[in-house]
C-alpha positions in Angstrom: -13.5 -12.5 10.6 -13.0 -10.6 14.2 -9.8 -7.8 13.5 -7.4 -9.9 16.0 -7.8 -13.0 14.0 -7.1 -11.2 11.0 -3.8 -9.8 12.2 -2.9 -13.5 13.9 -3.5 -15.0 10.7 -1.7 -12.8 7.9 1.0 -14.0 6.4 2.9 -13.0 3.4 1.9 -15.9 0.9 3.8 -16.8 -2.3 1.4 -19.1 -4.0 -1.8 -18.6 -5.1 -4.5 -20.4 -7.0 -4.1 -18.8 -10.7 -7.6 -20.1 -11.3 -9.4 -18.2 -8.3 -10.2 -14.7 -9.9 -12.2 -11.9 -8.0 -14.6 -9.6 -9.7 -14.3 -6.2 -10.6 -16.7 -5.2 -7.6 -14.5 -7.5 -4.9 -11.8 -5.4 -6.0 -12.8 -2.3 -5.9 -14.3 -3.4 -2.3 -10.8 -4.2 -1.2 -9.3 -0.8 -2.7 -12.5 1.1 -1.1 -11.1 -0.1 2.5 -7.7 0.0 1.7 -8.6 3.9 1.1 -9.9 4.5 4.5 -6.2 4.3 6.1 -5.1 7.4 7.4 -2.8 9.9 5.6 -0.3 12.9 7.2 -2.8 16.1 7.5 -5.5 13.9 5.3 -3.3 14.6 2.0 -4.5 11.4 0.8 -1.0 11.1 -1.0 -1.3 7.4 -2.4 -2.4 6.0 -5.8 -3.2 2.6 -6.3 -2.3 1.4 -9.1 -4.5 -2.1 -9.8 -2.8 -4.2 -12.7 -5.6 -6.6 -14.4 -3.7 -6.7 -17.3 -1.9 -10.4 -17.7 0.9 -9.1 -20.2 1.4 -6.3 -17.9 1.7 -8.2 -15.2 3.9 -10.9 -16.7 6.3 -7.7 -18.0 5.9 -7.2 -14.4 7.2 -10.1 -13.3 10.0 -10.6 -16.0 11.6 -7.4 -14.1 10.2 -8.4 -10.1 12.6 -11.2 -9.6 10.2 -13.7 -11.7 7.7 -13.7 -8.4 5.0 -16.1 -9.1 2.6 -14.0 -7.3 3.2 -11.3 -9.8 1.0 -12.9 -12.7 -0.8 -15.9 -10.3 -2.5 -14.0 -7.2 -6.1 -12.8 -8.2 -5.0 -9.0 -7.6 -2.0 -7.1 -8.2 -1.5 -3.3 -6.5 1.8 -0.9 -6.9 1.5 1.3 -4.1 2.7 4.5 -5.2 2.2 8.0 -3.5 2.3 11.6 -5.1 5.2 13.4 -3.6 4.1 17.1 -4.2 0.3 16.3 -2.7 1.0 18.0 0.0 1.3 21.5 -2.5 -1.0 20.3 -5.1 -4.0 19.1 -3.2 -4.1 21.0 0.1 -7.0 22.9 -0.3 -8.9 19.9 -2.3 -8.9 17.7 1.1 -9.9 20.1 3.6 -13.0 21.3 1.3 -15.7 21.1 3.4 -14.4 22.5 6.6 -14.9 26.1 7.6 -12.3 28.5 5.9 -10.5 29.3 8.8 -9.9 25.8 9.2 -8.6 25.4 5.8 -6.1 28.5 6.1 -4.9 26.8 9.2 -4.1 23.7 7.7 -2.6 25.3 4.5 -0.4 27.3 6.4 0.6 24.6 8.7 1.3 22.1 6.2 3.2 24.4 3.8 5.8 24.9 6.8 5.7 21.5 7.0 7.0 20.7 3.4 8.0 23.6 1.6 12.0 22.6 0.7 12.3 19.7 2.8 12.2 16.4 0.3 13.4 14.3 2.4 9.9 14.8 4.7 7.8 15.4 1.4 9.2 11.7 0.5 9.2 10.0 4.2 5.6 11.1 4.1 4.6 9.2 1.5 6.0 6.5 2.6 4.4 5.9 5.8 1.2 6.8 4.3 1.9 4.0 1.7 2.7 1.2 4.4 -0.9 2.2 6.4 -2.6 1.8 3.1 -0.9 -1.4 2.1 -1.6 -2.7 5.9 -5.1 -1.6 5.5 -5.4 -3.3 2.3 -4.2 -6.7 3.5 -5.8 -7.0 6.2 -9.2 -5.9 4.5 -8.3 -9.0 2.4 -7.7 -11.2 4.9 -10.9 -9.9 6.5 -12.4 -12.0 3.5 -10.6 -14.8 4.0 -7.9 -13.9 1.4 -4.3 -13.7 1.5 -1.7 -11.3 0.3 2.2 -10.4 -0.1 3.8 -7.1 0.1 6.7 -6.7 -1.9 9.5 -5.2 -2.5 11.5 -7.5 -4.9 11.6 -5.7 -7.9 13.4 -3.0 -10.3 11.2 -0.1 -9.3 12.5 2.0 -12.1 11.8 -0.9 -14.8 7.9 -1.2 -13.2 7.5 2.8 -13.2 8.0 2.9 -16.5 5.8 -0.1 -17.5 2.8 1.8 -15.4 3.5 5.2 -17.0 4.5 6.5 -13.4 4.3 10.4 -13.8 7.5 12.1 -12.6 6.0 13.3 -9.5 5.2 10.2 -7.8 7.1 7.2 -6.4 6.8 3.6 -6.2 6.6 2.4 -2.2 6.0 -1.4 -2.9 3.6 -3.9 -4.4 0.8 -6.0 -2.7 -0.4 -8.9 -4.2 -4.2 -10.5 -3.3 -5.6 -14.0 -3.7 -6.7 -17.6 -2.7 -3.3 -19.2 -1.6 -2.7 -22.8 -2.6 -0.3 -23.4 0.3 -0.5 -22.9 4.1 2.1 -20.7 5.4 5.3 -22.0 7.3 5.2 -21.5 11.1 6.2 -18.3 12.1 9.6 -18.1 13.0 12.8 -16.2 14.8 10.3 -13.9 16.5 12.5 -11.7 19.0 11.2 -11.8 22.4 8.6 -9.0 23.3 10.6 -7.6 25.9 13.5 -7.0 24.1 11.0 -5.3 20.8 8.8 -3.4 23.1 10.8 -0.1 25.2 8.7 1.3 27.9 9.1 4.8 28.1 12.7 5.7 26.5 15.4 3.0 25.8 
């Protein structure tokens, strides 16, 4: 599928064939692309987490607002990110660059976090919605569909996935063969009133 049609024709779907599965390998297809989204100085802060597991997933569900896509879509992904990536990992993904490079980059991005959560948080999140982007429309590239989500206790869910104290939950994305076609798009705002030339 060309990339425009892909954006054109993602939607966020609800309901999915419970019967369609995808292998192992189409998975980890999906969750190789969804990997090559780009990441603030290439900290490469998110984690995937893939639930196959259908208790998991229906513990999931008991605590995400009883979503059918939860336990019924072919694929279910927590996006989470590492918050302290950016201290932890610095020197890990800029291996392979000359050292100067790497001392420039360690400085730069320790002025960048050091004592400011709010950033070393914000980060993560924007990295997480690229990755999630990337990831749906990877599947939809295949002719799948998928649902971000948000819908859900994310304290209850970080504690079914053993979430280590470090990281944060972003959002979920569910992937499969939908059994429904999606409503018309509506109550788009006009594109000259969402699109500011310049400076508002």
């Amino acid at each position: 599928m060309h990339i425009d049609e892909a954006i054109q024709s993602r939607r966020a779907v609800k309901a999915y064939d419970s019967s369609f599965q995808l292998s192992r390998e189409e998975k980890d297809e999906l969750l190789r692309l969804a990997l090559l989204a780009p990441s603030a100085f290439n900290l490469q802060h998110v984690r995937l987490v893939e639930v196959s597991d259908p208790a998991l997933r229906a513990q999931i569900r008991q605590v995400g607002w009883n979503q059918a896509q939860m336990t019924d879509a072919s694929m279910l992904v927590v996006v989470c990110a590492q918050l302290d990536s950016w201290e932890k990992n610095v020197r890990r993904v800029w291996e392979g660059t000359p050292s100067e490079v790497q001392d420039y980059m360690a400085g730069a991005i320790d002025t960048y976090y050091r004592d400011k959560p709010q950033v070393q948080r914000d980060e993560t999140m924007r990295s997480c919605g690229l990755m999630a982007q990337t990831l749906m429309l990877a599947a939809r590239g295949k002719g799948l569909d998928s649902c971000p989500m948000d819908g859900f206790d994310f304290e209850a869910v970080g504690k079914l996935i053993n979430l280590p104290e470090n990281h944060v939950i972003a959002m979920m994305v569910a992937v499969g063969k939908r059994t429904v076609d999606p409503k018309p798009r509506v109550g788009k705002l006009p594109f000259d009133e969402v699109i500011i030339r310049d400076c508002f």
